[in-house]
C-alpha positions as CSV (number, residue, x, y, z in Angstrom):
1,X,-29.8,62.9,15.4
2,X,-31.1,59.2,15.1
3,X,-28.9,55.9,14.4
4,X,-28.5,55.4,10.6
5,X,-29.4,51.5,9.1
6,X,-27.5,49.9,7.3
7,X,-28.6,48.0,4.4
8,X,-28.2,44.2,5.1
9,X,-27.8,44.0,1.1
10,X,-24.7,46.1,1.0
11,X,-23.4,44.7,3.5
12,X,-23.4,41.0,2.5
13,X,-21.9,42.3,-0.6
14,X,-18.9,44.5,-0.3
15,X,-16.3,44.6,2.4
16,X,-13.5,47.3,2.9
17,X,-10.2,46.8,3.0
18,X,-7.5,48.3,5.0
19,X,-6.6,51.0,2.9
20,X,-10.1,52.0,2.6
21,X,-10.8,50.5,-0.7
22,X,-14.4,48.8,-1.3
23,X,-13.8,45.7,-2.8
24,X,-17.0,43.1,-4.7
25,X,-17.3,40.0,-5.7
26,X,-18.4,39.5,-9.3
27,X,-21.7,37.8,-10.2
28,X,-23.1,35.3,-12.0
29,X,-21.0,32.0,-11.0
30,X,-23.7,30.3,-9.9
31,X,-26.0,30.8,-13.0
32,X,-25.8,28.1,-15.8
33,X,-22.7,27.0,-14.2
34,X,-22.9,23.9,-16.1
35,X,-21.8,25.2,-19.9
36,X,-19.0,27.6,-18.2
37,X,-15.8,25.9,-18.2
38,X,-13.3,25.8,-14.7
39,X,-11.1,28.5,-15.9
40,X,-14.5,30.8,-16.4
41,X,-15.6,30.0,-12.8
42,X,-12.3,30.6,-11.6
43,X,-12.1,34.0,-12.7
44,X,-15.3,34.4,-10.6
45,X,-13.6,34.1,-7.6
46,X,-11.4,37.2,-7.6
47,X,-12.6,40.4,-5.4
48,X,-12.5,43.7,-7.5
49,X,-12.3,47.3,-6.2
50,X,-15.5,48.6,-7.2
51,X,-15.7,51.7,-9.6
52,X,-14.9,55.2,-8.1
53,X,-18.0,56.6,-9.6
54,X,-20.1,54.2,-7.7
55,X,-18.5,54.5,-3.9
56,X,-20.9,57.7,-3.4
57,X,-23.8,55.0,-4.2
58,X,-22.6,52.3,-1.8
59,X,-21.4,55.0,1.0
60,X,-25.0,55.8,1.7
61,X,-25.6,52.5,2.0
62,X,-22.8,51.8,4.6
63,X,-22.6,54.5,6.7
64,X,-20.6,53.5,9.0
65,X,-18.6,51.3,6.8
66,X,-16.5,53.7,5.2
67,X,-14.2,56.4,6.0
């Protein structure tokens, strides 16, 4: 059975912790940064554990990512 790819998108984008949780990083801090104040950008910083519903979607894209 041939290698699977992994998609250099998914990759850039969510890393696994440890425990085996997929954390994110949320968007749009750089977009029309000006008019958001510090606090708003600040709380763009944080790394979330994305959605149960959605680790199916992001295991295909990792394959050998995830556990």
């Amino acid at each position: 059975m041939p290698k699977l790819k992994t998609h250099k998108g998914a990759k850039s984008r969510f890393h696994i912790t440890g425990s085996g949780k997929i954390m994110r990083v949320k968007g749009g801090k750089s977009h029309l940064r000006r008019k958001k104040s510090a606090r708003t950008k600040r709380l763009y910083d944080e790394t979330i554990p994305v959605q149960p519903q959605d680790r199916a979607k992001i295991k295909r894209l990792l394959p050998y990512g995830l556990k």
